[in-house]
C-alpha positions in Angstrom: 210.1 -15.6 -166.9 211.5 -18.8 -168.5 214.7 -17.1 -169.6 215.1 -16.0 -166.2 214.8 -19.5 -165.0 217.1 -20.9 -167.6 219.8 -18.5 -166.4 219.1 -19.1 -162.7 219.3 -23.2 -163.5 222.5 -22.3 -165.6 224.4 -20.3 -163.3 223.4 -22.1 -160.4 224.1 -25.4 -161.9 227.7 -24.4 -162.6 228.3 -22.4 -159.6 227.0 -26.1 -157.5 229.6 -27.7 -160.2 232.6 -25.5 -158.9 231.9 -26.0 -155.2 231.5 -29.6 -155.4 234.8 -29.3 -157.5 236.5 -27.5 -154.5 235.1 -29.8 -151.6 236.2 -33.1 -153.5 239.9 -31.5 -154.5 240.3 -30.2 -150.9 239.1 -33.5 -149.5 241.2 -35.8 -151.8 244.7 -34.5 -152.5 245.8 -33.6 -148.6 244.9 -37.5 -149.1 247.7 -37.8 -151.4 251.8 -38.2 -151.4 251.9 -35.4 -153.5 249.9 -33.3 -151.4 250.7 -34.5 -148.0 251.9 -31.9 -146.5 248.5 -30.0 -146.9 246.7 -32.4 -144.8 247.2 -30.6 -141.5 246.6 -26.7 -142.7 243.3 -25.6 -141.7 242.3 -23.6 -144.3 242.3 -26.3 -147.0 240.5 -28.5 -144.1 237.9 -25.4 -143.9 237.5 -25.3 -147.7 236.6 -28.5 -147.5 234.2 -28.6 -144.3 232.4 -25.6 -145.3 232.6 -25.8 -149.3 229.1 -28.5 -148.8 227.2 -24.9 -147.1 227.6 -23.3 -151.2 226.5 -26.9 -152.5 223.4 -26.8 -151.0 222.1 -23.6 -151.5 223.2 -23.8 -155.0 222.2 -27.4 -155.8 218.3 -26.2 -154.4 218.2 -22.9 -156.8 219.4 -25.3 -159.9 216.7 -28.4 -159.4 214.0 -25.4 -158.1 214.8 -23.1 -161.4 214.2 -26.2 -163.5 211.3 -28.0 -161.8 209.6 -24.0 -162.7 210.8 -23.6 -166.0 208.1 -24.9 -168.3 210.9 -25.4 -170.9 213.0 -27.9 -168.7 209.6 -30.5 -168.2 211.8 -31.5 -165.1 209.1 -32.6 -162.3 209.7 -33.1 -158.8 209.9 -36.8 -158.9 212.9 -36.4 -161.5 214.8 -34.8 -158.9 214.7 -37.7 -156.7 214.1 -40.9 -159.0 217.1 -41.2 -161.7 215.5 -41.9 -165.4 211.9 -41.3 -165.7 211.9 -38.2 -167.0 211.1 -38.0 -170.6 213.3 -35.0 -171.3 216.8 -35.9 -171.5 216.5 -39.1 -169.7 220.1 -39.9 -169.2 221.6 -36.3 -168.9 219.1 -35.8 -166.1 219.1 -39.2 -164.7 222.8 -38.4 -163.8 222.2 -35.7 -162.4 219.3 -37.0 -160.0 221.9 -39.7 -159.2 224.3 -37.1 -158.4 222.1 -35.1 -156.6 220.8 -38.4 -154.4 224.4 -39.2 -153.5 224.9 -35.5 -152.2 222.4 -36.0 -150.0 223.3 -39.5 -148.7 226.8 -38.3 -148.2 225.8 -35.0 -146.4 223.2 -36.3 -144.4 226.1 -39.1 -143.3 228.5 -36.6 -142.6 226.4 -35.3 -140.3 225.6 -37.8 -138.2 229.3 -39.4 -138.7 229.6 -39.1 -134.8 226.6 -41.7 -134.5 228.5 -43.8 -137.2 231.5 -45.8 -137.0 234.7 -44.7 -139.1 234.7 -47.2 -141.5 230.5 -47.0 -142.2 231.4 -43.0 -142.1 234.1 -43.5 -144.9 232.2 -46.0 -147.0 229.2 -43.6 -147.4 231.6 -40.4 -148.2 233.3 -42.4 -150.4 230.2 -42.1 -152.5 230.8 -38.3 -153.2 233.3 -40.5 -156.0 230.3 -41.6 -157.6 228.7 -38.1 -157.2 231.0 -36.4 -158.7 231.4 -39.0 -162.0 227.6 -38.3 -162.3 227.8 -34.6 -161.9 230.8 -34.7 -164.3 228.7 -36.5 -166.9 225.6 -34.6 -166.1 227.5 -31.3 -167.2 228.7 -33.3 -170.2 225.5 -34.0 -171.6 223.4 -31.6 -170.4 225.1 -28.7 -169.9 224.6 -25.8 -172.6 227.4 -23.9 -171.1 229.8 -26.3 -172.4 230.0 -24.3 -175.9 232.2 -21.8 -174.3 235.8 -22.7 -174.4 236.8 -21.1 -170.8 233.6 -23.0 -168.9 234.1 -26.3 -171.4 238.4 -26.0 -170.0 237.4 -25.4 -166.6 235.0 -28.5 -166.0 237.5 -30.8 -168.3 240.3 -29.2 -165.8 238.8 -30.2 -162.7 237.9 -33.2 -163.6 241.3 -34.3 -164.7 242.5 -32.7 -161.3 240.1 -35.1 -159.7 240.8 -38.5 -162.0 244.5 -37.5 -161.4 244.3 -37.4 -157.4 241.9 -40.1 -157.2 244.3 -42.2 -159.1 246.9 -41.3 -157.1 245.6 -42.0 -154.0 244.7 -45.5 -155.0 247.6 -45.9 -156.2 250.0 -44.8 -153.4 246.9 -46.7 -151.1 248.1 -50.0 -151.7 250.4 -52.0 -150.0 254.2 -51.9 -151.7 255.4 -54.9 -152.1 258.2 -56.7 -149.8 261.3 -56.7 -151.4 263.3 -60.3 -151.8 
């Protein structure tokens, strides 16, 4: 039962990896100059409304496949407090953070009609954050990192991410006057 467990947590844990990949990618780079021009088409705006609704379900089966593997020694209160787990404190701490920040920017999203646009923005600018700690959570934890194609893929998005993220800081501030 373990082994199935350890699959489940596996599979699960990178399939949450590649939808939080898509939803921050669709969200960021219509934010870009480069990318401009795919602000307004409404399937990228769909990938990224909807890609949270393969998060969750995903996100759940990973932390619920762990907290049941006897192997993992992942209790409940490691899901939710980062660090005091004695089993791979900081691998899993970043991924409690992680998963704590997906819920804070989900649960914001939400309610962003109740919220004003720039409270709205500060909280899903968090998903930032998330994503580092996922990133790093994958890194250090994540066994599936010994096959080239899955190790190439996470390093891939990740760039894709840093690049976009870069870029939109970047092109975000003011240019300055000439003279």
């Amino acid at each position: 039962m373990d082994l199935f467990l350890w699959e489940l947590a596996r599979a699960s844990g990178l399939g949450a990896y590649a939808a939080l990949c898509i939803a921050t990618i669709s969200g960021l780079a219509p934010r870009t100059a480069t990318l401009a021009f795919l602000a307004q088409n409404r399937a990228v705006r769909a990938l990224h409304d909807w890609s949270p609704w393969l998060i969750i379900p995903l996100v759940l089966t990973h932390v619920v496949a762990l907290i049941l593997d006897a192997t993992a020694r992942i209790g409940v209160l490691d899901v939710f407090v980062p660090f005091v787990t004695s089993y791979g404190r900081l691998a899993i701490g970043l991924g409690t953070i992680s998963f704590d920040l997906l819920v804070v920017v989900l649960v914001t999203t939400w309610l962003r009609r109740r919220m004003s646009l720039a409270a709205w923005q500060l909280f899903h600018r968090l998903s930032y954050l998330g994503f580092v700690a996922l990133f790093l959570h994958a890194i250090l934890s994540g066994t599936d990192l010994t096959s080239p194609i899955i190790a190439a893929l996470t390093w891939l998005a990740a760039a894709v991410v840093a690049y976009y993220s870069f870029e939109r800081v970047r092109r975000s501030r003011p240019m300055p006057s000439a003279g």
